[in-house]
N, CA, C, O and CB atoms as a CASP TS submission, in Angstrom:
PFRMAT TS
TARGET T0000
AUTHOR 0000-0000-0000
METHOD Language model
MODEL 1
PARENT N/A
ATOM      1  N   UNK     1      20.846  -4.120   8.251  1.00  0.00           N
ATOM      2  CA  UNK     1      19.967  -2.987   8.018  1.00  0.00           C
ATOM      3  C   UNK     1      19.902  -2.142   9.290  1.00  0.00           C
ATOM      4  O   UNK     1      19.803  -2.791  10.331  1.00  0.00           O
ATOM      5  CB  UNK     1      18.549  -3.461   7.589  1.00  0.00           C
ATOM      6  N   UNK     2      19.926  -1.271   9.356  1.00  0.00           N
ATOM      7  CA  UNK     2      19.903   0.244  10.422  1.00  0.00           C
ATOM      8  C   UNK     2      18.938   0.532  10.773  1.00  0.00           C
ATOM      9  O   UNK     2      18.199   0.837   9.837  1.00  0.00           O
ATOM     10  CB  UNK     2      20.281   1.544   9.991  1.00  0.00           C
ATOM     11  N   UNK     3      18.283   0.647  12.179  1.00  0.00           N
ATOM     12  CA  UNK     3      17.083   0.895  12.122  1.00  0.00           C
ATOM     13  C   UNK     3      17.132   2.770  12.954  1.00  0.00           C
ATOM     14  O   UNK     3      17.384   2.983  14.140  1.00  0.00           O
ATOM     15  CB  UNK     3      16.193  -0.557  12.956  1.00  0.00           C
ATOM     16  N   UNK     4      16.894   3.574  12.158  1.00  0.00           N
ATOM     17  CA  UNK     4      16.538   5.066  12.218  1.00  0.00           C
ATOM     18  C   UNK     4      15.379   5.557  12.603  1.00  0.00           C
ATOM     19  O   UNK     4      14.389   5.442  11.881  1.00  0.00           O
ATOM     20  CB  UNK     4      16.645   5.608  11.137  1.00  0.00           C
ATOM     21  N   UNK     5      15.334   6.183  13.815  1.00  0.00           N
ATOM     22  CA  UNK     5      14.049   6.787  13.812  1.00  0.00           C
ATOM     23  C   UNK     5      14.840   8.325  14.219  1.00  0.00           C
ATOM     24  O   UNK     5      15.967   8.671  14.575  1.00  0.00           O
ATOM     25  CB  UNK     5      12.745   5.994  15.020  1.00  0.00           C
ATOM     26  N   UNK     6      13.344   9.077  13.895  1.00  0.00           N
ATOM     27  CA  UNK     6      13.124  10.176  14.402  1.00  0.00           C
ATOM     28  C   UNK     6      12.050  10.436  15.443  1.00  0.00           C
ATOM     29  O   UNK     6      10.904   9.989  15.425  1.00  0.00           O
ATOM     30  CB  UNK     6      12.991  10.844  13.473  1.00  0.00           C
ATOM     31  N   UNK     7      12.762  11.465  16.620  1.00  0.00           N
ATOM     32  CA  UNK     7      11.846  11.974  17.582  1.00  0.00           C
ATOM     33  C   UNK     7      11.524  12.856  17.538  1.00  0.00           C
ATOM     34  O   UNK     7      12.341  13.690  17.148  1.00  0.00           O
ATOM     35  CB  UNK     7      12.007  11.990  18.527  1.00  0.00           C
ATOM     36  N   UNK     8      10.153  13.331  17.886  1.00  0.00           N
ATOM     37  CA  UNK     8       9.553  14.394  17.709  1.00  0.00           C
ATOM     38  C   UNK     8       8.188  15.187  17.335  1.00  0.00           C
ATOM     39  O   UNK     8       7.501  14.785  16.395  1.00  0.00           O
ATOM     40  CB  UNK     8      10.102  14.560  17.242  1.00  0.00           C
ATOM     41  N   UNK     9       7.884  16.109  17.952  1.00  0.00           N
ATOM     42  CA  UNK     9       5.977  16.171  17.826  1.00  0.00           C
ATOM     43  C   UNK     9       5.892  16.616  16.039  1.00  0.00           C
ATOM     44  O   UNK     9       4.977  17.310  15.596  1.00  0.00           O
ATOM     45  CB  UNK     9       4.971  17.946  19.213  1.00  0.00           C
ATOM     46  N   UNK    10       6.708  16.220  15.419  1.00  0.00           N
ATOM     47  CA  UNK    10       6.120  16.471  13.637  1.00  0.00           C
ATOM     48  C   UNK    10       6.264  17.925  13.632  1.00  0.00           C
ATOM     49  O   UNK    10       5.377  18.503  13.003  1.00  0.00           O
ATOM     50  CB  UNK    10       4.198  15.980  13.147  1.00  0.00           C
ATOM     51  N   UNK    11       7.195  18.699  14.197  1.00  0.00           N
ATOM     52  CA  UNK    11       7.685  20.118  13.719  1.00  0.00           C
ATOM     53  C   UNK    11       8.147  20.339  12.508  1.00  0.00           C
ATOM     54  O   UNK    11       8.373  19.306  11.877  1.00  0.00           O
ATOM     55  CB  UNK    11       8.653  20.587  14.421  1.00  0.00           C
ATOM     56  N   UNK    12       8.359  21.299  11.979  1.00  0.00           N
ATOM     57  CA  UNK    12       9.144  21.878  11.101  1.00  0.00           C
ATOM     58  C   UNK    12      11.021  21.132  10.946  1.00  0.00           C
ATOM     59  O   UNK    12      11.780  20.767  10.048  1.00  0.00           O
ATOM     60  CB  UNK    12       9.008  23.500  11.660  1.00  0.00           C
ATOM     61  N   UNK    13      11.018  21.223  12.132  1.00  0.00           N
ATOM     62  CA  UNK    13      12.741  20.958  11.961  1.00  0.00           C
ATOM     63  C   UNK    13      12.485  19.297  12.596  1.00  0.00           C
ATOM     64  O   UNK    13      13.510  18.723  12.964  1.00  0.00           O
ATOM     65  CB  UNK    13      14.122  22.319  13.226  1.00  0.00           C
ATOM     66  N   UNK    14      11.459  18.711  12.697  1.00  0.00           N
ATOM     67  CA  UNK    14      11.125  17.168  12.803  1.00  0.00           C
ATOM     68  C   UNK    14      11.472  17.102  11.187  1.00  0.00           C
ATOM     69  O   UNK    14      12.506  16.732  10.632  1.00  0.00           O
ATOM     70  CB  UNK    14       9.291  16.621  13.413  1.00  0.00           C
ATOM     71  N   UNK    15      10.454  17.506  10.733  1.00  0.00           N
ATOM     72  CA  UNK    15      10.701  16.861   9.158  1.00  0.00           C
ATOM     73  C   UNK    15      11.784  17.052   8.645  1.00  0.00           C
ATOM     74  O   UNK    15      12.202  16.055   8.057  1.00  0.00           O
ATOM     75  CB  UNK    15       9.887  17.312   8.106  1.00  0.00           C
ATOM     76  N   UNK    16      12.959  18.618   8.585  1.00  0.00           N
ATOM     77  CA  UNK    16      13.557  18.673   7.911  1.00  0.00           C
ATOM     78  C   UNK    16      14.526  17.770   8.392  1.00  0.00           C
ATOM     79  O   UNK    16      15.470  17.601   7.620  1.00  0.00           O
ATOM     80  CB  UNK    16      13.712  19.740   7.614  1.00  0.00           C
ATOM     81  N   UNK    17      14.563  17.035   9.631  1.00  0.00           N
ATOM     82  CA  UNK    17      15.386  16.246   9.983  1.00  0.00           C
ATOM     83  C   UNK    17      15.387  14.765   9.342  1.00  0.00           C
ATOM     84  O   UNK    17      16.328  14.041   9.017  1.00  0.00           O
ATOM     85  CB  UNK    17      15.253  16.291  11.239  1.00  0.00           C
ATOM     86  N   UNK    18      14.109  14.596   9.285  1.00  0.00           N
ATOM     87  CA  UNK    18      13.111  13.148   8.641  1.00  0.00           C
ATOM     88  C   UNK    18      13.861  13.610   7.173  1.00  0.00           C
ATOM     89  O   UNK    18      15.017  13.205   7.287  1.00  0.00           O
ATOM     90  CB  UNK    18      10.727  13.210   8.705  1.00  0.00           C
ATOM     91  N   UNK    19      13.726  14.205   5.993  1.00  0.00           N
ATOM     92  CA  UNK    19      14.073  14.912   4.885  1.00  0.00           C
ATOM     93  C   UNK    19      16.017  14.882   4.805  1.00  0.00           C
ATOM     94  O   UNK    19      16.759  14.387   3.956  1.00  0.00           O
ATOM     95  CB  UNK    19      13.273  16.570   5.105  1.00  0.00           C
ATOM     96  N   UNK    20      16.309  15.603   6.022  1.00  0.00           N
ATOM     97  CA  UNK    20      18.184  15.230   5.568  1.00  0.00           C
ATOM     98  C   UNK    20      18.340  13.636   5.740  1.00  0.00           C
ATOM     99  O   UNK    20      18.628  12.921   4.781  1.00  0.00           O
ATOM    100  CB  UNK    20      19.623  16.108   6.925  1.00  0.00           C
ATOM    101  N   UNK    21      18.138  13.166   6.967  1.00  0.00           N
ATOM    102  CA  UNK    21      18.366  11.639   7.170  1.00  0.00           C
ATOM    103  C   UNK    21      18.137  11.006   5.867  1.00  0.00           C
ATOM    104  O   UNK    21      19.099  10.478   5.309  1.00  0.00           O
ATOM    105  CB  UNK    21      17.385  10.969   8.278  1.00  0.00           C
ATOM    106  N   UNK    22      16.872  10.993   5.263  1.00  0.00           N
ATOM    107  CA  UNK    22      16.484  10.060   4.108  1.00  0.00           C
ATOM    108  C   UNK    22      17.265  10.177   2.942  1.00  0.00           C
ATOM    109  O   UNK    22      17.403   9.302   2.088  1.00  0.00           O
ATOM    110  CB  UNK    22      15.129  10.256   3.685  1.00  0.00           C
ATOM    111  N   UNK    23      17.852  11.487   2.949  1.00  0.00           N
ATOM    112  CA  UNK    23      18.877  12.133   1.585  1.00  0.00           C
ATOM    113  C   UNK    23      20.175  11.413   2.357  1.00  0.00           C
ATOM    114  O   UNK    23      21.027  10.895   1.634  1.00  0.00           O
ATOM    115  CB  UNK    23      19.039  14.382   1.311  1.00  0.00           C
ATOM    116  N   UNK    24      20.278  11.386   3.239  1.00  0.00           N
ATOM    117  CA  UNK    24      21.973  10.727   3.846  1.00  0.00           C
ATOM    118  C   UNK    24      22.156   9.121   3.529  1.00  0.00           C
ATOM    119  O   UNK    24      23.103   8.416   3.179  1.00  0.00           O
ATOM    120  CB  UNK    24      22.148  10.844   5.877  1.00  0.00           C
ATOM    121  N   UNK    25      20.711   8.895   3.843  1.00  0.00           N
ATOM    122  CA  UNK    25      20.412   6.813   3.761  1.00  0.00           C
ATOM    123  C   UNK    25      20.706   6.188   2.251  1.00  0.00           C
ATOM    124  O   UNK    25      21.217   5.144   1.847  1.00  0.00           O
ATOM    125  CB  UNK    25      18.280   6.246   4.066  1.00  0.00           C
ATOM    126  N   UNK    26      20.006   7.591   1.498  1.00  0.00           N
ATOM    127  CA  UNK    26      20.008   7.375  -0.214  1.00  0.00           C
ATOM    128  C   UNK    26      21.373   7.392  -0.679  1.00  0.00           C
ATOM    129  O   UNK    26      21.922   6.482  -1.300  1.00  0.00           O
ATOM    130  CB  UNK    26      19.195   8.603  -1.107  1.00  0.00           C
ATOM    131  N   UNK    27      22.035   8.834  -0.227  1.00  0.00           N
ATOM    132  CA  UNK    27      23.162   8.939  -1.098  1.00  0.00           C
ATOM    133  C   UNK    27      24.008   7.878  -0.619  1.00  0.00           C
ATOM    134  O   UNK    27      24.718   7.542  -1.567  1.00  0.00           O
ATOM    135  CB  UNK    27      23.854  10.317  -1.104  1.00  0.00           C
ATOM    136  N   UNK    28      24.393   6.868   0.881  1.00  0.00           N
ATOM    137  CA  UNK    28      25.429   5.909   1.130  1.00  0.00           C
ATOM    138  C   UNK    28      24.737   4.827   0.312  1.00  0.00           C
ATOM    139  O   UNK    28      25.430   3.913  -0.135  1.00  0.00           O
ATOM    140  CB  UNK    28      25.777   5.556   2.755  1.00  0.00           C
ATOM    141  N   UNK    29      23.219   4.859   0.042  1.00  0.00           N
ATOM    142  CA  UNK    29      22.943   3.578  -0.465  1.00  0.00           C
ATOM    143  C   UNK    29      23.120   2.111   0.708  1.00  0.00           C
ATOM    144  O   UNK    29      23.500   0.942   0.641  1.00  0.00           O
ATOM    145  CB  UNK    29      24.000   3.507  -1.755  1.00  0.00           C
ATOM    146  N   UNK    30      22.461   3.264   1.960  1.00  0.00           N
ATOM    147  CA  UNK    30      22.201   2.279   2.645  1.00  0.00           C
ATOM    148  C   UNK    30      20.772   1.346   2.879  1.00  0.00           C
ATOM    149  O   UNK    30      19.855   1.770   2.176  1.00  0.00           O
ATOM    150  CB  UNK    30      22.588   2.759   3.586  1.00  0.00           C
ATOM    151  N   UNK    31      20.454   0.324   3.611  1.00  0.00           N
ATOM    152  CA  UNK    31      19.850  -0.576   4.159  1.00  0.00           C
ATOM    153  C   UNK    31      19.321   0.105   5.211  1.00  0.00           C
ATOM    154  O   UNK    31      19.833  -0.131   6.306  1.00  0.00           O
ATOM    155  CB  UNK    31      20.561  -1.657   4.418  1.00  0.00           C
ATOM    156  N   UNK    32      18.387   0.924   5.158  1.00  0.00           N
ATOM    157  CA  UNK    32      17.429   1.469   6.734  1.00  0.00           C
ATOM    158  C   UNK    32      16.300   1.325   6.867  1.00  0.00           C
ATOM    159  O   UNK    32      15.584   1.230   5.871  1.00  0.00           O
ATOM    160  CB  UNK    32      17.320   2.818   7.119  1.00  0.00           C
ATOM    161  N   UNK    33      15.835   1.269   8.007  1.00  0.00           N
ATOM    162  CA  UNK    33      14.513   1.728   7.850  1.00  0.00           C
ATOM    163  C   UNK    33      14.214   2.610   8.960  1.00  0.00           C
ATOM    164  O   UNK    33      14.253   2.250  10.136  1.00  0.00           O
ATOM    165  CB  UNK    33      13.546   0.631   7.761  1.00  0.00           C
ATOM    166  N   UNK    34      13.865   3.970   8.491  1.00  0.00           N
ATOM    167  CA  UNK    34      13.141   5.087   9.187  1.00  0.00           C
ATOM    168  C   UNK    34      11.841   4.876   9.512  1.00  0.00           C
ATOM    169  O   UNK    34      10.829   4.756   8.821  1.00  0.00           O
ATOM    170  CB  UNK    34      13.136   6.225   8.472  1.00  0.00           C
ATOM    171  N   UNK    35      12.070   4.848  10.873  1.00  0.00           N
ATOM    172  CA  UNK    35      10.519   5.740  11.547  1.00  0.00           C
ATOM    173  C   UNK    35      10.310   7.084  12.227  1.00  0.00           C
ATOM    174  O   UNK    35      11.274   7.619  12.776  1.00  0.00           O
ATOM    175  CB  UNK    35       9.925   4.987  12.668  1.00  0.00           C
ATOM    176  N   UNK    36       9.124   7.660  12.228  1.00  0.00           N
ATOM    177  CA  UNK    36       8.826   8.274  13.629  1.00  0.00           C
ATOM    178  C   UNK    36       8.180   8.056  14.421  1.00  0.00           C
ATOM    179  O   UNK    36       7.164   7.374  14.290  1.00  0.00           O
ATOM    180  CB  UNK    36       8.545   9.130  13.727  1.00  0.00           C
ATOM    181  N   UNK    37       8.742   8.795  15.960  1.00  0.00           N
ATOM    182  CA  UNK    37       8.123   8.412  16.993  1.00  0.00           C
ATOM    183  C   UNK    37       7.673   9.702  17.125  1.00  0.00           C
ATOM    184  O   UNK    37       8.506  10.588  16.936  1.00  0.00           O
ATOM    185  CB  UNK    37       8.821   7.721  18.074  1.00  0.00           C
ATOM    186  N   UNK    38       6.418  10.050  17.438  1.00  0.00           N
ATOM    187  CA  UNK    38       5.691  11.531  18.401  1.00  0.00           C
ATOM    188  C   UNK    38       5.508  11.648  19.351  1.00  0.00           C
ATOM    189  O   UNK    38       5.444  12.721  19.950  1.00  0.00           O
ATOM    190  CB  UNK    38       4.623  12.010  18.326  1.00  0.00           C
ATOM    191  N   UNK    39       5.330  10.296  19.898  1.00  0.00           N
ATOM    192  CA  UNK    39       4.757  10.073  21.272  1.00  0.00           C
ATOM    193  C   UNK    39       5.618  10.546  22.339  1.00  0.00           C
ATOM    194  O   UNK    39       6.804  10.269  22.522  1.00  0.00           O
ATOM    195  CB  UNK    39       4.482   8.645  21.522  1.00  0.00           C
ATOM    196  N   UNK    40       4.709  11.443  23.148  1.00  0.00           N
ATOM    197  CA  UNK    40       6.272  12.141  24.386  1.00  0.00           C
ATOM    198  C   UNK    40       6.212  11.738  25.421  1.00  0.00           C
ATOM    199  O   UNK    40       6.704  12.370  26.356  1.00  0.00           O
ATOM    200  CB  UNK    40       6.481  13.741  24.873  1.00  0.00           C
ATOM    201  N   UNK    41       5.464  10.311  25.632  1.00  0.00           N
ATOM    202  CA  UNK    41       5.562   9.641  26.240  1.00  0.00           C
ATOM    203  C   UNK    41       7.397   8.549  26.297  1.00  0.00           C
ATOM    204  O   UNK    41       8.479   8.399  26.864  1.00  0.00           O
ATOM    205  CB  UNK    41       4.261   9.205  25.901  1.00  0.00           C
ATOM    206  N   UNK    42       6.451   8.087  25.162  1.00  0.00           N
ATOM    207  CA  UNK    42       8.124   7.303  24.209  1.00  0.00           C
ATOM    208  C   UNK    42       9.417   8.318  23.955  1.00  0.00           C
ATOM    209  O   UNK    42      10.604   8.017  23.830  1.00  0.00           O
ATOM    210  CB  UNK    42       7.695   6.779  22.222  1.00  0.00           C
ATOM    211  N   UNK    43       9.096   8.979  23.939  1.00  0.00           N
ATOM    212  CA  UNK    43      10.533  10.315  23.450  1.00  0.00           C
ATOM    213  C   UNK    43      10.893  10.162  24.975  1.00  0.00           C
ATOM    214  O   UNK    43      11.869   9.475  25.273  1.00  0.00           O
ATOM    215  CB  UNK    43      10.012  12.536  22.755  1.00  0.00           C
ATOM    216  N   UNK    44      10.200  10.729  25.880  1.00  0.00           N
ATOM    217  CA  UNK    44      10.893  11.008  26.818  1.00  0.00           C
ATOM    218  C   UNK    44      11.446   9.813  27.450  1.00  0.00           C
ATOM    219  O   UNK    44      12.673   9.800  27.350  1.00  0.00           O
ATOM    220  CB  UNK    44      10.233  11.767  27.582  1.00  0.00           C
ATOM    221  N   UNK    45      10.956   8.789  28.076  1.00  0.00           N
ATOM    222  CA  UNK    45      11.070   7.769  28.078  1.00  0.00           C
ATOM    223  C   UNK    45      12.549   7.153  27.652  1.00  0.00           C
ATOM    224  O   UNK    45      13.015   6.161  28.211  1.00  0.00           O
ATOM    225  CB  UNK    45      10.080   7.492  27.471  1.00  0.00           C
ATOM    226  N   UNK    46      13.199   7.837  26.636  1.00  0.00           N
ATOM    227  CA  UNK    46      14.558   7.797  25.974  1.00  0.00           C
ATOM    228  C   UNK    46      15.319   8.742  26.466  1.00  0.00           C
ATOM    229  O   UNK    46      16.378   8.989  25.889  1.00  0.00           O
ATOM    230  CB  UNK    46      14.564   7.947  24.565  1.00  0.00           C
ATOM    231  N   UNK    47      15.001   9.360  27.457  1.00  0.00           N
ATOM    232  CA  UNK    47      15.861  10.414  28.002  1.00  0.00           C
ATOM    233  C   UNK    47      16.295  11.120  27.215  1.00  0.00           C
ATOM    234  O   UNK    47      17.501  11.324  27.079  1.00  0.00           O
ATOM    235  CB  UNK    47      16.822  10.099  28.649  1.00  0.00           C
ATOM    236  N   UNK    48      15.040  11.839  26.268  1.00  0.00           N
ATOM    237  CA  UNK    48      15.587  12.975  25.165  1.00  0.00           C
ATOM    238  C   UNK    48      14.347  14.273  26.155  1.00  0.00           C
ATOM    239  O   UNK    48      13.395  13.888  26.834  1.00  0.00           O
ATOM    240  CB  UNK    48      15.080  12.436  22.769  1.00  0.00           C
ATOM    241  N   UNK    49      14.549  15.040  26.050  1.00  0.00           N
ATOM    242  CA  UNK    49      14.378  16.113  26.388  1.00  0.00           C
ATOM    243  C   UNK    49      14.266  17.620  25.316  1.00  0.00           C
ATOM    244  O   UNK    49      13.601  18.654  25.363  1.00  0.00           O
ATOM    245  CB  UNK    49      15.309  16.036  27.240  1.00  0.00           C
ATOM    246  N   UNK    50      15.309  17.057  24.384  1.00  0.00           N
ATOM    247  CA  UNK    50      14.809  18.379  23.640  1.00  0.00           C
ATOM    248  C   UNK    50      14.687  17.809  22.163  1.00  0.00           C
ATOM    249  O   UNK    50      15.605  16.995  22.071  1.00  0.00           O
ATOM    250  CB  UNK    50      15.977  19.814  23.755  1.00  0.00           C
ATOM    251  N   UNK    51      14.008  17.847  20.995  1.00  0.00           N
ATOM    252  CA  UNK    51      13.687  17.371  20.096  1.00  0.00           C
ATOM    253  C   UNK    51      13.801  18.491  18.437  1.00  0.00           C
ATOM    254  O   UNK    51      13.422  19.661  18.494  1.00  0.00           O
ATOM    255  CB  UNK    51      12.397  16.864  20.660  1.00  0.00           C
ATOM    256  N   UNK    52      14.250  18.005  17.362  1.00  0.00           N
ATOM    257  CA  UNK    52      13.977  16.823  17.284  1.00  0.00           C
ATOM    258  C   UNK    52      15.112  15.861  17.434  1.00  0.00           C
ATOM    259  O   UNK    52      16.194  16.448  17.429  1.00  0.00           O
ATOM    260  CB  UNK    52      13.356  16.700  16.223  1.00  0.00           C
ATOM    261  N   UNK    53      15.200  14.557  17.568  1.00  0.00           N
ATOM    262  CA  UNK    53      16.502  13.411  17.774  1.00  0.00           C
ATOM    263  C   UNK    53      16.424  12.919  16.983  1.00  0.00           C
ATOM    264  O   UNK    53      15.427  12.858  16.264  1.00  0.00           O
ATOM    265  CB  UNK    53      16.696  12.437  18.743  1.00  0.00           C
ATOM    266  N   UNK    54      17.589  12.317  16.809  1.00  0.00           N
ATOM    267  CA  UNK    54      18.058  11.333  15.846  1.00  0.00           C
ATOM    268  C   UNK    54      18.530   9.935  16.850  1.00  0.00           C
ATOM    269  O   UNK    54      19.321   9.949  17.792  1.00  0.00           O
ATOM    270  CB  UNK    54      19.429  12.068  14.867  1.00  0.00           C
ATOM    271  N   UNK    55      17.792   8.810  16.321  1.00  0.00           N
ATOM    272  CA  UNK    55      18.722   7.606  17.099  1.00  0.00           C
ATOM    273  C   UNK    55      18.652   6.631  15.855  1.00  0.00           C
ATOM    274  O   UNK    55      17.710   6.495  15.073  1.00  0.00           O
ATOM    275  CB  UNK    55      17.973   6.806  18.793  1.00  0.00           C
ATOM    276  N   UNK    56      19.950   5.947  15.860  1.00  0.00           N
ATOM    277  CA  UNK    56      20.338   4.631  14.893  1.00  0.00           C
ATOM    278  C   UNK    56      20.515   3.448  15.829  1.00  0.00           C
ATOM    279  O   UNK    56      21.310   3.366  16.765  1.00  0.00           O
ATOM    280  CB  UNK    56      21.848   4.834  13.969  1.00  0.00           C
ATOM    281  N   UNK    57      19.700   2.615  15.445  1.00  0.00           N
ATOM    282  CA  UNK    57      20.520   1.282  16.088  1.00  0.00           C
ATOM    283  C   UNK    57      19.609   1.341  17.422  1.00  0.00           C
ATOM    284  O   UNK    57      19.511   0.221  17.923  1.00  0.00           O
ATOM    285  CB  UNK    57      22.537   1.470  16.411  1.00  0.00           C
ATOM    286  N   UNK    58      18.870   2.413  18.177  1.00  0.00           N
ATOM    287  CA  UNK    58      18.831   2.179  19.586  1.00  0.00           C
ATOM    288  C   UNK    58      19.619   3.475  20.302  1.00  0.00           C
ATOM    289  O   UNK    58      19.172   3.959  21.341  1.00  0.00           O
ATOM    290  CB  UNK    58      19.545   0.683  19.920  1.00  0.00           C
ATOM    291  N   UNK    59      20.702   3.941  19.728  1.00  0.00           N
ATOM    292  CA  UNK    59      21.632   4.958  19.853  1.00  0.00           C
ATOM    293  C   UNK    59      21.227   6.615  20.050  1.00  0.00           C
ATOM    294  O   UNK    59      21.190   7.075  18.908  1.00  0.00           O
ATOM    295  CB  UNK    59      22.384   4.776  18.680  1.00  0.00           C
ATOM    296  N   UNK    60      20.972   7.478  20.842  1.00  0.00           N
ATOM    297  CA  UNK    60      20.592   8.620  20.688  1.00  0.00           C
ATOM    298  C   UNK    60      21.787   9.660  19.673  1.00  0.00           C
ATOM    299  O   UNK    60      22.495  10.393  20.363  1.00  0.00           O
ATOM    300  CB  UNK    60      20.313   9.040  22.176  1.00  0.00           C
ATOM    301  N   UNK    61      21.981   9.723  18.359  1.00  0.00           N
ATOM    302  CA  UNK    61      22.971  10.508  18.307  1.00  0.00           C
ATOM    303  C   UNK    61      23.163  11.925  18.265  1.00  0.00           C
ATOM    304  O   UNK    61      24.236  12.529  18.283  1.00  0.00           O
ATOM    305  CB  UNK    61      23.406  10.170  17.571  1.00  0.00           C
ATOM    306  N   UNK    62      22.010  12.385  18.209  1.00  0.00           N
ATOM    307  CA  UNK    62      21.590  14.050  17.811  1.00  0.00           C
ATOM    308  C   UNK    62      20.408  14.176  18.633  1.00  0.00           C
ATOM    309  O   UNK    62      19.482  13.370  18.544  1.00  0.00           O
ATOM    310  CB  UNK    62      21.163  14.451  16.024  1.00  0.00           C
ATOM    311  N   UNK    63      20.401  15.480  19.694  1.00  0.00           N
ATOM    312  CA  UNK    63      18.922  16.053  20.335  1.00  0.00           C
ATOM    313  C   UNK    63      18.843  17.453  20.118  1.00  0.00           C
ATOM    314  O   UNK    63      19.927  18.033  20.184  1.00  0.00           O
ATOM    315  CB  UNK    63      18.720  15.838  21.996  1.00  0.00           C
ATOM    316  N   UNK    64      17.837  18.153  19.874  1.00  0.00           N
ATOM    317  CA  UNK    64      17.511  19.467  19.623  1.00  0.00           C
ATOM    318  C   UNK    64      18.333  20.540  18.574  1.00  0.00           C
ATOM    319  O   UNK    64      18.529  21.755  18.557  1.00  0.00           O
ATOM    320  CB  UNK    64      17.529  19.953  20.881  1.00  0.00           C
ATOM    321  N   UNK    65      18.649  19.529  17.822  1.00  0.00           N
ATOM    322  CA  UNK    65      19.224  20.352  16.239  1.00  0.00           C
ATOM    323  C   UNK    65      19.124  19.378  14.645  1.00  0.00           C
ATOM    324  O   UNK    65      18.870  18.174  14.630  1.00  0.00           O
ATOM    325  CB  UNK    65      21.267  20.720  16.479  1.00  0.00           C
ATOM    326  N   UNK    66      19.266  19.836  13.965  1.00  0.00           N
ATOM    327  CA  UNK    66      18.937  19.312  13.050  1.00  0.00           C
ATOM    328  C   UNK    66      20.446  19.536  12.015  1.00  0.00           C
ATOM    329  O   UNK    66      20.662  20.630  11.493  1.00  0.00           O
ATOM    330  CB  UNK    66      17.499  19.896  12.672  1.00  0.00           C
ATOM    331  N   UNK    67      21.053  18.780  11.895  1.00  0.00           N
ATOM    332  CA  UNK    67      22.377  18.227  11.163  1.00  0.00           C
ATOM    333  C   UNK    67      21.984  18.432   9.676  1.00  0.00           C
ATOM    334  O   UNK    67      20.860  18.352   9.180  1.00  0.00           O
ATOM    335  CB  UNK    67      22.774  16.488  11.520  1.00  0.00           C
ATOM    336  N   UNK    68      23.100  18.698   9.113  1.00  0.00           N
ATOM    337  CA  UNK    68      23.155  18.565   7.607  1.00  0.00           C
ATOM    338  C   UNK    68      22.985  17.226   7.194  1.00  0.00           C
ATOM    339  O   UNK    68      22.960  16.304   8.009  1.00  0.00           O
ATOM    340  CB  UNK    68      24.421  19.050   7.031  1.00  0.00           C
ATOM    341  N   UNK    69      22.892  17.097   6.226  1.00  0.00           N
ATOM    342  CA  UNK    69      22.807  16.068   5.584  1.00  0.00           C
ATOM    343  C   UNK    69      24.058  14.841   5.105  1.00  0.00           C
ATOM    344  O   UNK    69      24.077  13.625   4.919  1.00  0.00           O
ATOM    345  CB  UNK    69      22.254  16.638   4.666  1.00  0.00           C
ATOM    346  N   UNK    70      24.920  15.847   5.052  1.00  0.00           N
ATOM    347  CA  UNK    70      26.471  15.468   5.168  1.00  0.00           C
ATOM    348  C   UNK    70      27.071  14.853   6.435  1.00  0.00           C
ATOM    349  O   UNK    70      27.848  13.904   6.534  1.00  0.00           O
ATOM    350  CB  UNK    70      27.265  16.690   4.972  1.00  0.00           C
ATOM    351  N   UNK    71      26.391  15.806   7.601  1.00  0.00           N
ATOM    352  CA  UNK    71      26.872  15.440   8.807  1.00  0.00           C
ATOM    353  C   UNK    71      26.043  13.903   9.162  1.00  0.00           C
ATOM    354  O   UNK    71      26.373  12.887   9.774  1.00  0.00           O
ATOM    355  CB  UNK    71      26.588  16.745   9.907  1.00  0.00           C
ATOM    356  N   UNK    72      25.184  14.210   8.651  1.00  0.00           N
ATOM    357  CA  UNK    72      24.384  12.576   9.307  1.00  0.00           C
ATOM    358  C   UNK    72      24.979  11.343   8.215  1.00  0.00           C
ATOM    359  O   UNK    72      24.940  10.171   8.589  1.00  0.00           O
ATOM    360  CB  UNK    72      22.097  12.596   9.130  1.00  0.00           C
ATOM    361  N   UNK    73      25.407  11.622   7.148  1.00  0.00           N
ATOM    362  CA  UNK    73      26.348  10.564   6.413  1.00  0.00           C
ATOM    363  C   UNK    73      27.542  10.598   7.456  1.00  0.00           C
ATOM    364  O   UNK    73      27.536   9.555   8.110  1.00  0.00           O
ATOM    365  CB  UNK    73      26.864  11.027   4.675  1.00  0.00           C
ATOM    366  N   UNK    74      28.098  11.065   7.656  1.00  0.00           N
ATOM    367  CA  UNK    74      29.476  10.807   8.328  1.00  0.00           C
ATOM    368  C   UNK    74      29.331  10.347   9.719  1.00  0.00           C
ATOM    369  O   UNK    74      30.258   9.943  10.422  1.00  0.00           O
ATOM    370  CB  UNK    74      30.366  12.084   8.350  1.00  0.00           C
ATOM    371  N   UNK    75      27.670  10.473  10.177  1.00  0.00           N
ATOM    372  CA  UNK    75      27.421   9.406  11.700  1.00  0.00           C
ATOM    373  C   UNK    75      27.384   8.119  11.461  1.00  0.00           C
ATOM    374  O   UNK    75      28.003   7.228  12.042  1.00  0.00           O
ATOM    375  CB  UNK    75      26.010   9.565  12.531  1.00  0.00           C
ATOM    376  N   UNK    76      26.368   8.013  10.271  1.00  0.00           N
ATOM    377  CA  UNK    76      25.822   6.756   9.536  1.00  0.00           C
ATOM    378  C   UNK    76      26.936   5.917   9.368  1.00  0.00           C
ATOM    379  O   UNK    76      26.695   4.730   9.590  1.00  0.00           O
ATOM    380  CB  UNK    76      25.147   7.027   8.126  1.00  0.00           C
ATOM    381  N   UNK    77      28.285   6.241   8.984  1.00  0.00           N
ATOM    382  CA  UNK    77      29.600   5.920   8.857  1.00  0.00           C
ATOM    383  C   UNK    77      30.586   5.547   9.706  1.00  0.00           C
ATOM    384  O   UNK    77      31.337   4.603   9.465  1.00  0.00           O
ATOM    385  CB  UNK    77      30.000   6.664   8.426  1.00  0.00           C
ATOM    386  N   UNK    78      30.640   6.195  10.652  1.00  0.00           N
ATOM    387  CA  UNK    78      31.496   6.284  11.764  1.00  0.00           C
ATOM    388  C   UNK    78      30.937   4.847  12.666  1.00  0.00           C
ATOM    389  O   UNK    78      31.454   4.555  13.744  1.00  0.00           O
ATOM    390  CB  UNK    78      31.307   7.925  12.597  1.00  0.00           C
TER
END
């Protein structure tokens, strides 16, 4: 199972990021579990700087944009 979170103070493009990820997890019919983190204590702390992020696994893979939905299947994958 994958563990996904999202970073970020709960923006607009936080959620729509929270929103593609969960459509990417569904359509592979994967095993995840999503969280978020807000805390910019904890965000930063991860050496993210610009938000919102994407990390799998522990992994930072995306900072300060928000990926298609397609594109985050083909991370999820890779």
């Amino acid at each position: 199972m994958k563990n996904i979170e999202i970073l970020g103070s709960g923006c607009m493009k936080c959620d729509r990021l929270e929103k593609n990820t969960r459509k990417a997890v569904e359509e592979l019919g994967l095993g995840a579990e999503i969280s978020k983190v807000q805390d910019v204590g904890e965000i930063s702390s991860r050496g993210v700087v610009m938000t919102p992020a994407l990390v799998v696994d522990g992994k930072v893979l995306v900072t300060g944009k928000v990926p298609s939905s397609k594109k985050i299947k083909s991370m999820l994958q890779g």
